[in-house]
C-alpha positions in Angstrom: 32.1 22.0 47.2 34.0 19.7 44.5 31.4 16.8 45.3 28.4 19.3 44.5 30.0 20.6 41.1 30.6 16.6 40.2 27.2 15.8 41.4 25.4 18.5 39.9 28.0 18.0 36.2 26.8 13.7 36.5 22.9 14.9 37.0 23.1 17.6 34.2 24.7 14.5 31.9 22.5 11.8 32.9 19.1 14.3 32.3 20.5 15.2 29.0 21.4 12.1 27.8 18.0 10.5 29.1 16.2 13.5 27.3 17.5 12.3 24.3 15.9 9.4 24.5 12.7 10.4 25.4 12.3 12.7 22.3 13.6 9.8 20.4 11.3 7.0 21.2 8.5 9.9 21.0 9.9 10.3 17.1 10.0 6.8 16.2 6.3 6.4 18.1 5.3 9.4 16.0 7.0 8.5 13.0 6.1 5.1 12.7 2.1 5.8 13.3 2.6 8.3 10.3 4.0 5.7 7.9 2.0 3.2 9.2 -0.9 5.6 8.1 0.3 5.9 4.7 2.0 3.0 3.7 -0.1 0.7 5.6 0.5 -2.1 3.1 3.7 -1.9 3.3 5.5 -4.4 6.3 7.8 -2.7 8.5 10.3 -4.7 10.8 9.1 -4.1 14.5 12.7 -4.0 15.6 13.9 -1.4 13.3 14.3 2.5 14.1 13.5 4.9 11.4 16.2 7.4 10.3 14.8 11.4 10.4 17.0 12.7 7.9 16.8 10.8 5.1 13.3 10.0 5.3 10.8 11.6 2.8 7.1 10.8 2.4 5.2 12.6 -0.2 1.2 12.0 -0.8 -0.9 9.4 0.8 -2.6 6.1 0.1 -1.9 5.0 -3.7 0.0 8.0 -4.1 2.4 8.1 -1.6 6.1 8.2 -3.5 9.2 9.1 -0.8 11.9 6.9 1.0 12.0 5.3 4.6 15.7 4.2 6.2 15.7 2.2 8.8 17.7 0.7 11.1 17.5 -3.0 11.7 19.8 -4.8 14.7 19.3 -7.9 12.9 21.2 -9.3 10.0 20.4 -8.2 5.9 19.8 -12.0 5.6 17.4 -12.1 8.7 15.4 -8.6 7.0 15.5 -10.7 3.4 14.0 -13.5 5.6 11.5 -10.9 6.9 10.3 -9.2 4.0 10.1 -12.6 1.9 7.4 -13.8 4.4 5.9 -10.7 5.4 4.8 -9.1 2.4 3.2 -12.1 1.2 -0.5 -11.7 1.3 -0.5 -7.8 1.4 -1.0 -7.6 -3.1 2.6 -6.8 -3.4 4.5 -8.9 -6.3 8.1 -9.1 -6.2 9.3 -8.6 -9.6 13.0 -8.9 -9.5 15.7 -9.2 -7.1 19.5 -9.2 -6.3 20.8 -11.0 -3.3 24.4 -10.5 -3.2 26.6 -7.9 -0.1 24.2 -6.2 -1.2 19.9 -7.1 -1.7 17.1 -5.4 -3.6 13.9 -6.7 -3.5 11.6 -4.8 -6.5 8.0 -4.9 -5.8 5.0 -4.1 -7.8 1.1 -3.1 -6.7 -1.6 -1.3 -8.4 1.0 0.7 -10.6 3.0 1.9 -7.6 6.6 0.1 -7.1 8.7 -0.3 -4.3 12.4 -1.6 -3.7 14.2 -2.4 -0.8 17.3 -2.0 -0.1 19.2 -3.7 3.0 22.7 -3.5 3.4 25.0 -4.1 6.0 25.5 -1.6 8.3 28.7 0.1 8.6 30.7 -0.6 11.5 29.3 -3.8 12.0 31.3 -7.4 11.5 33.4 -10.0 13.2 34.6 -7.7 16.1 31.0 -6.3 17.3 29.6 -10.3 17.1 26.9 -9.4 15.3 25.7 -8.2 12.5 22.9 -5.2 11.7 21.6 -3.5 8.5 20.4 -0.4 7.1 17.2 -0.7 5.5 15.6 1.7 2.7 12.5 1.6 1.0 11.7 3.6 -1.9 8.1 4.0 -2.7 7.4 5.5 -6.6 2.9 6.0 -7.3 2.0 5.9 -10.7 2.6 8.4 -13.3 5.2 9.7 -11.3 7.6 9.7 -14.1 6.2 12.4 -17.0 9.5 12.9 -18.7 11.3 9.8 -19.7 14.4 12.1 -20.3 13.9 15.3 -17.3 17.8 15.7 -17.8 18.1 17.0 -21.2 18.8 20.5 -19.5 22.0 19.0 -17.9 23.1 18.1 -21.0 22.7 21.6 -22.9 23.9 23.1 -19.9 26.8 21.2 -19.7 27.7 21.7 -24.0 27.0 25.6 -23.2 29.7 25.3 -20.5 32.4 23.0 -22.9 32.0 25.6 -25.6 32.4 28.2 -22.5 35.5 27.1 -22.0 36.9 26.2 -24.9 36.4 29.8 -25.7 39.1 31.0 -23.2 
């Protein structure tokens, strides 16, 4: 009876866990035909799995704005490596960047911009062997900015609320 329980507990365990990753490779499948779609001129690294919850796309074609994360098993300088060869050819111009812990790689096209971030992943160093990174790319369309100073609000709001309490 104990060896049905334990067989039937390992089953229910191994199915979940299995399940998991059936829906997840269907996501990433899904996912990366969708951004494919509407950044197509955008490279993405082959090996790298693209994070649900932080993601955001909004519009499509020359007016897509939003942020991918990824994450990449290979190093931030192999990615660097990456996008410095892949995105040449594709219109993109890189117009400033930071390599240090870590990189941002500004790009410009037809208006839009575009910078990418890859860090180091957390978790990763000496005692793993190797090293993997966590990739974002944010994606900005022209005229996307109206306001050059949305936050003036904030800053009333938050005189109304020193005068508030100064007042007690």
């Amino acid at each position: 009876m104990n060896t049905i329980k334990n067989f039937t507990l390992v089953m229910a365990v191994v199915l979940g866990i299995s399940g998991c990753s059936i829906f997840n490779d269907a996501y990433q499948v899904e996912s990366r035909k969708i951004i494919t779609y509407l950044l197509s001129d955008m490279p993405l690294p082959d090996n790298a799995e693209i994070q649900k919850k932080p993601t955001v796309i909004l519009g499509t074609g020359a007016g897509i704005a939003g942020r991918i994360v990824l994450n990449s098993p290979v190093s931030p300088a192999s990615n660097l490596i990456y996008y410095s060869e892949s995105i040449l050819g594709t219109g993109w111009a890189l117009v400033s960047s930071t390599v240090a812990e870590e990189i941002v790689l500004t790009y410009t096209k037809d208006g839009r911009y575009a910078t990418i971030e890859i860090l180091k992943a957390f978790g990763t160093g000496w005692f793993e062997g190797s090293s993997s990174s966590v990739i974002t790319i944010s994606v900005v369309h022209p005229m996307a900015i109206q306001n050059q100073n949305p936050y003036t609000a904030l800053s009333e709001l938050n005189t109304n609320t020193d005068k508030f309490a100064s007042s007690k």
